[in-house]
GUKOL-479037 format. One record per atom (N, C-alpha, C): residue number from 1; atom name; x, y, z. Coordinates in Angstrom, 3 decimals, decimal comma. Layout:
<pts>
PT  nr atom     east    north       up
PT NUM   CA        X        Y        Z
...
</pts>
This chain:
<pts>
PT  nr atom     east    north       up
PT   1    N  243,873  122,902  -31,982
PT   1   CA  244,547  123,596  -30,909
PT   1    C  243,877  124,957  -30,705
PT   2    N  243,689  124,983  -29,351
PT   2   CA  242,995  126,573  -29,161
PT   2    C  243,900  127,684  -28,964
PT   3    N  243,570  128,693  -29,208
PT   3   CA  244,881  129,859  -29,161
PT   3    C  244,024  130,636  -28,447
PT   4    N  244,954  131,071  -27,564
PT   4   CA  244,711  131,842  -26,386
PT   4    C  245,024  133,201  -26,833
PT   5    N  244,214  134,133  -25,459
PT   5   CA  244,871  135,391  -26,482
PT   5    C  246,217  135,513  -25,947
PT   6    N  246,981  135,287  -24,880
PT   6   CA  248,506  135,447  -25,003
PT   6    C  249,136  134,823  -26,623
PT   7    N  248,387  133,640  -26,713
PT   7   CA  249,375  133,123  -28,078
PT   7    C  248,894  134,445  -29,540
PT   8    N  248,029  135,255  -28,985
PT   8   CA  247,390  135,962  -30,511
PT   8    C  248,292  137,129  -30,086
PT   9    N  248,868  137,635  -28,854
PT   9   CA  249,563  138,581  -28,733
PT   9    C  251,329  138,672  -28,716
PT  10    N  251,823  137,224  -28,680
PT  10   CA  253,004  136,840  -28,905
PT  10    C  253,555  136,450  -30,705
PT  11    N  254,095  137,456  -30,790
PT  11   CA  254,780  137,096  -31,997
PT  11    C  255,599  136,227  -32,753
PT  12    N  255,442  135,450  -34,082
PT  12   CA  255,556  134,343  -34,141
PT  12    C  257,126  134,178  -33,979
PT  13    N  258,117  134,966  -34,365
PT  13   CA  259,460  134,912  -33,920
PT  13    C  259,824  134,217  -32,379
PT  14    N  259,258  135,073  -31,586
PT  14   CA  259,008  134,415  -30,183
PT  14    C  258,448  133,480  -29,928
PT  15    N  257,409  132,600  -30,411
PT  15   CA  256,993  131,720  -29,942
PT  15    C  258,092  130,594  -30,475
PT  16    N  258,311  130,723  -31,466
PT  16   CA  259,610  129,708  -31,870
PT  16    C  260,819  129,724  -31,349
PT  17    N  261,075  130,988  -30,715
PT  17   CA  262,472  131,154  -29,693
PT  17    C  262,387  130,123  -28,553
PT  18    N  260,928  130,570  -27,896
PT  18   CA  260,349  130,190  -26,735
PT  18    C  259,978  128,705  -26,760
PT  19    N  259,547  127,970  -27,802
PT  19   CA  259,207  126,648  -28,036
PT  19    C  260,564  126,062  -28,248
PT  20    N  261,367  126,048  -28,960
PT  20   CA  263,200  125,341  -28,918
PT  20    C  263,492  125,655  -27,698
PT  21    N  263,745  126,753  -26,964
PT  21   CA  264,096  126,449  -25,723
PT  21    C  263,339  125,449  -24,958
PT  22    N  262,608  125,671  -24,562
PT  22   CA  261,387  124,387  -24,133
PT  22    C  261,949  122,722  -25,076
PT  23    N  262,020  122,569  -25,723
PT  23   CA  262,553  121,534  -26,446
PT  23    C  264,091  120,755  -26,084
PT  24    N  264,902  122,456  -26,043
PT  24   CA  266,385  122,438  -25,829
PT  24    C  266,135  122,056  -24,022
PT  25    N  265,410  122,525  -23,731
PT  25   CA  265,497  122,145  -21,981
PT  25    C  264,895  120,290  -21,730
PT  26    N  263,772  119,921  -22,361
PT  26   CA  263,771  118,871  -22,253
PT  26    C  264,535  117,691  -22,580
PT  27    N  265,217  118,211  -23,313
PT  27   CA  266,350  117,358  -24,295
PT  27    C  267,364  117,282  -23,546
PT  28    N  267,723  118,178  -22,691
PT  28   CA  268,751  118,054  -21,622
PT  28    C  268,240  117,858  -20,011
PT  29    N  266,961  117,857  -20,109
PT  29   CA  266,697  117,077  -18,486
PT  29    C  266,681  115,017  -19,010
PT  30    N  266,247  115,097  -20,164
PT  30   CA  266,301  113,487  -20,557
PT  30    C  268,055  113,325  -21,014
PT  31    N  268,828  113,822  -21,425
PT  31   CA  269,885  113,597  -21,292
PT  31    C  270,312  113,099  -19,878
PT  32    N  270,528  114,141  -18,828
PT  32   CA  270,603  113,878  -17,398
PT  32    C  269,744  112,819  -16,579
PT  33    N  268,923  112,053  -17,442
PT  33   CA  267,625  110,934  -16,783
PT  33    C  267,506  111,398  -15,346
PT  34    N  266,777  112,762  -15,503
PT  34   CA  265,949  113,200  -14,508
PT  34    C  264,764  112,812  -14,868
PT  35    N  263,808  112,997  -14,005
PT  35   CA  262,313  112,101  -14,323
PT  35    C  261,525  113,660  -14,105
PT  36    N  260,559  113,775  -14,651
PT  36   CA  259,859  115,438  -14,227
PT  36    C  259,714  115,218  -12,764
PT  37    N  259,025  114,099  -12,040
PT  37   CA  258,862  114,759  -10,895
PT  37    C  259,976  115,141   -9,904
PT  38    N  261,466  114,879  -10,259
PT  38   CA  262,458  115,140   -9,046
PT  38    C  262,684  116,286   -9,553
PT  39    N  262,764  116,583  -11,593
PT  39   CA  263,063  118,125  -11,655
PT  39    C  262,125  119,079  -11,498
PT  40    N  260,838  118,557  -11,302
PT  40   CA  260,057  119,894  -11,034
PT  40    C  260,383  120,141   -9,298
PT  41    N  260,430  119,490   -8,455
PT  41   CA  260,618  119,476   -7,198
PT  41    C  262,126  120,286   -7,127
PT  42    N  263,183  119,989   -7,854
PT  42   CA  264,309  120,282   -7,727
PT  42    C  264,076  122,380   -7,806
PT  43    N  263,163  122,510   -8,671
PT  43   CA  262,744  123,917   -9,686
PT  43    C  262,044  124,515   -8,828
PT  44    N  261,284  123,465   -7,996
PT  44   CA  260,127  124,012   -6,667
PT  44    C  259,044  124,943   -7,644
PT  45    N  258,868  123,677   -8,590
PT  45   CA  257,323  123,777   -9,773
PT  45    C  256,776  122,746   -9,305
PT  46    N  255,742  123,242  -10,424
PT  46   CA  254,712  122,353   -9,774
PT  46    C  255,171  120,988  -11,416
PT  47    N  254,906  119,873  -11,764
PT  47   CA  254,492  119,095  -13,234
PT  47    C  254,185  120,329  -13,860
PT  48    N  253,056  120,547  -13,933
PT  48   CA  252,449  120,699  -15,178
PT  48    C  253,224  122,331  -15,619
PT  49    N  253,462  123,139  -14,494
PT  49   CA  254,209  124,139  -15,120
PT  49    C  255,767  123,507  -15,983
PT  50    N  256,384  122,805  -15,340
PT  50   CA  257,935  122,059  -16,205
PT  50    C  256,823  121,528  -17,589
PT  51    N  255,496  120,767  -17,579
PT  51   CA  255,349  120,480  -19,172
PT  51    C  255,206  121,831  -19,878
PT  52    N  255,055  122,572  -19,603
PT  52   CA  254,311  124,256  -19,914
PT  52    C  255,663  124,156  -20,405
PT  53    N  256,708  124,440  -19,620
PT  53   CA  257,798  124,717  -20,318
PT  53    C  258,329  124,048  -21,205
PT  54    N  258,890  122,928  -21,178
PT  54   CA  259,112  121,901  -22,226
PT  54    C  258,408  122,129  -23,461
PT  55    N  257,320  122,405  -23,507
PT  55   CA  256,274  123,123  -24,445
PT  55    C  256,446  123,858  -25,500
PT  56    N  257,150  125,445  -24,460
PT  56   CA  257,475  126,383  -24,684
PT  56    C  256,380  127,374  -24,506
PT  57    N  255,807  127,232  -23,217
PT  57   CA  255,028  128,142  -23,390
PT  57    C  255,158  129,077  -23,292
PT  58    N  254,911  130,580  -23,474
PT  58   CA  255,435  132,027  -23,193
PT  58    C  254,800  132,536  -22,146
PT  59    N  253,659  132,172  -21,778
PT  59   CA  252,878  132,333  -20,372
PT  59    C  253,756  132,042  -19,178
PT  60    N  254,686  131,228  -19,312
PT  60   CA  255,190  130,499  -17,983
PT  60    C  256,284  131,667  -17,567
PT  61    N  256,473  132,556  -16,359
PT  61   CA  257,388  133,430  -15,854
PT  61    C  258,836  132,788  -16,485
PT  62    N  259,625  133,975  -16,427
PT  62   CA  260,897  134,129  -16,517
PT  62    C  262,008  133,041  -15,500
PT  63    N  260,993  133,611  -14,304
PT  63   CA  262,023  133,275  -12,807
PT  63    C  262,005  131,471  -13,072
PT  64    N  260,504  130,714  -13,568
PT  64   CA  260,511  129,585  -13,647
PT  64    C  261,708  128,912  -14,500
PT  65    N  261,389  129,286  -15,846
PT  65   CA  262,620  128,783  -16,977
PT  65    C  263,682  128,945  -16,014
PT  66    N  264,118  130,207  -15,466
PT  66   CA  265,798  130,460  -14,871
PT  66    C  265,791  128,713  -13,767
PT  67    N  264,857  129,147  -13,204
PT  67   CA  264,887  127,599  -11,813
PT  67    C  264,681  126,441  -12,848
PT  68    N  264,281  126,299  -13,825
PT  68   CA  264,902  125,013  -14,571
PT  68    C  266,291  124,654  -15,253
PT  69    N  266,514  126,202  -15,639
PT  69   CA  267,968  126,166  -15,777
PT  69    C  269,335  126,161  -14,992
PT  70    N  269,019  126,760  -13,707
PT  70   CA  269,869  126,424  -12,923
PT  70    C  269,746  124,846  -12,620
PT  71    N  268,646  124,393  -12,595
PT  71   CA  269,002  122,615  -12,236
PT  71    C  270,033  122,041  -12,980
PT  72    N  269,672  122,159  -14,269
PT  72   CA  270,335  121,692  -15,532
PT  72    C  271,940  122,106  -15,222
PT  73    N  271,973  123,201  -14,623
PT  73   CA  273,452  123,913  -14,574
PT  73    C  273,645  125,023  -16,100
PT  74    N  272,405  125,385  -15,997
PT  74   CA  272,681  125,941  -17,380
PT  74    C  272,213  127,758  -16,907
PT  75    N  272,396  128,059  -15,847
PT  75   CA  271,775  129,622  -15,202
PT  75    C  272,585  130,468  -15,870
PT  76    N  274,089  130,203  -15,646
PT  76   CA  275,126  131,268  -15,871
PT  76    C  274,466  132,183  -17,349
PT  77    N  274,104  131,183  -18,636
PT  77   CA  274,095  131,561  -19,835
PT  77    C  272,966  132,437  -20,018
PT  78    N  272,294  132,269  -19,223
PT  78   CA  270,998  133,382  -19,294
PT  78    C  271,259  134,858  -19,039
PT  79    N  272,255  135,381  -18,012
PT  79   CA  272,994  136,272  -17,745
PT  79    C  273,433  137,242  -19,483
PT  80    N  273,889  135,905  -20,305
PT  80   CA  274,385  136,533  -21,387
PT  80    C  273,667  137,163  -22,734
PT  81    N  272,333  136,722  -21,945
PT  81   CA  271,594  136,987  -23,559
PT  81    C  271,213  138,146  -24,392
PT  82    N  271,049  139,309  -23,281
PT  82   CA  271,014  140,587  -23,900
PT  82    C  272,125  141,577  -23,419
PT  83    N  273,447  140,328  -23,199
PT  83   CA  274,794  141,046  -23,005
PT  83    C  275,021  142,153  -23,722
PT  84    N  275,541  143,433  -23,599
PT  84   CA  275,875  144,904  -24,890
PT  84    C  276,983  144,483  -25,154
PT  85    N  277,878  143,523  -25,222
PT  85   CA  278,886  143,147  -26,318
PT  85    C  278,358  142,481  -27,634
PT  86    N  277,062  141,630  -27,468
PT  86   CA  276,903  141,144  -28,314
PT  86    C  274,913  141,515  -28,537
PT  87    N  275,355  142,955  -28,427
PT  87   CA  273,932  143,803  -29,062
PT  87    C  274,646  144,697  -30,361
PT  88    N  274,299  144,302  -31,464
PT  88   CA  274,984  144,385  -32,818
PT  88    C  274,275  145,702  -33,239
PT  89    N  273,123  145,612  -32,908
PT  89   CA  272,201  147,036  -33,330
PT  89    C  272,647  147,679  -32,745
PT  90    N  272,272  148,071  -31,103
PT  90   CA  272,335  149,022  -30,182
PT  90    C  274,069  149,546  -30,571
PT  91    N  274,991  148,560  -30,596
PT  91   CA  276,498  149,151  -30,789
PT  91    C  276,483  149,683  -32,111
PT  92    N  275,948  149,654  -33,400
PT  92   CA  275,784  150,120  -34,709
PT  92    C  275,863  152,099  -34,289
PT  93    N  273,927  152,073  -33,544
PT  93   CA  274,049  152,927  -33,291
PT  93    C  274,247  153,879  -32,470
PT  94    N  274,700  153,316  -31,776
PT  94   CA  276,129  154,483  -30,975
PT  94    C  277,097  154,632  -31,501
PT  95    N  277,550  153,673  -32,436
PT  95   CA  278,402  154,411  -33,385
PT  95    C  278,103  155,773  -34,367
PT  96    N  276,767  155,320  -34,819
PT  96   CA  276,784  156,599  -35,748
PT  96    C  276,288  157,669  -34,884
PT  97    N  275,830  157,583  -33,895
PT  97   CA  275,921  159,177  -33,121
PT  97    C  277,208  159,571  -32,055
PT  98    N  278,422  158,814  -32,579
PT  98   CA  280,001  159,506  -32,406
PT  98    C  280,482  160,887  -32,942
PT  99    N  280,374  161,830  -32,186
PT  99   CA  280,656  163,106  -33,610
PT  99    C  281,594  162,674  -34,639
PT 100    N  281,383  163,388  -35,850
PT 100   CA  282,459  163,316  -36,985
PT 100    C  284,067  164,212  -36,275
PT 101    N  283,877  165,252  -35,891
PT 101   CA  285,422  165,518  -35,121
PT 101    C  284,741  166,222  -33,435
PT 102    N  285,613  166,790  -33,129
PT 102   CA  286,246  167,300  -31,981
PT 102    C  286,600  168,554  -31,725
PT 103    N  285,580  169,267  -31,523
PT 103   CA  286,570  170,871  -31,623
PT 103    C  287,442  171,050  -30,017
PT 104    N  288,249  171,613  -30,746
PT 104   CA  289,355  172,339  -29,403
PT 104    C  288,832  173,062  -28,640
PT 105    N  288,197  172,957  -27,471
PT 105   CA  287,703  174,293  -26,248
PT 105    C  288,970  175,112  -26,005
PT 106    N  288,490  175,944  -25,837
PT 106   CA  289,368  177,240  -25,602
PT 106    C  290,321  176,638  -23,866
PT 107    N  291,162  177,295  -23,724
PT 107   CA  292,203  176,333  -22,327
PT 107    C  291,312  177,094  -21,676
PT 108    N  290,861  176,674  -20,706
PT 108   CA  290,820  176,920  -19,127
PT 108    C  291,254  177,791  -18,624
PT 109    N  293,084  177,801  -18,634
PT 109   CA  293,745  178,600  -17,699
PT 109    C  293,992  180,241  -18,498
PT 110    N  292,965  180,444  -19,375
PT 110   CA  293,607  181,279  -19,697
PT 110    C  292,842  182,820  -19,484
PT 111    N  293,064  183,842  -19,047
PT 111   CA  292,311  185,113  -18,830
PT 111    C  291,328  185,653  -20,222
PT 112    N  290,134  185,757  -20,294
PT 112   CA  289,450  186,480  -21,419
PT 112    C  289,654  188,194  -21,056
PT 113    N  290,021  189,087  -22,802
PT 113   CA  290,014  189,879  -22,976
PT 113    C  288,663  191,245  -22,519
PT 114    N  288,730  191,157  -20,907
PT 114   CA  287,239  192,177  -20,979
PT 114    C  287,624  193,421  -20,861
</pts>
């Protein structure tokens, strides 16, 4: 297998994210006995980009995967993936830069001694 330099610049975490999805998507267009050519037409791809994906390739745009997933009926969940309810780091630390207390500001309504 030849490695491209996108594959020498994609990290191996990602390529395994990116390859199960590709897997997880084919597994559910053959569930649905769609045939590639009505779902690539459905995606308004071309073949060989839907095998790219199935693949998992990381080269293949964003917007493509989403137009395979909306076929599937699966768009909504993409929405959720870097939801901030379920960003565990990012909420960590905003917690720890919460001050420890609260000081009292002086009122507003009140006249200073000049």
């Amino acid at each position: 297998m030849r490695k491209t330099q996108l594959d020498l610049m994609v990290p191996i975490p990602v390529r395994r994210a990116v390859r199960k999805l590709g897997q997880d998507i084919r597994d559910a267009r053959l569930r649905r006995r769609i045939s590639t050519a009505v779902m690539a037409e459905r995606a308004s791809i071309s073949r060989t980009t839907l095998n790219k994906i199935e693949k998992g390739d990381p080269g293949v745009s964003l917007g493509n995967y989403a137009n395979v997933l909306f076929v599937l009926g699966m768009a909504e969940r993409l929405g959720d993936l870097a939801d901030v309810k379920t960003d565990t780091v990012g909420l960590g630390l905003e917690e720890e830069r919460l001050p420890q207390r609260i000081r009292k500001s002086p009122r507003s309504g009140q006249k200073s001694k000049a």
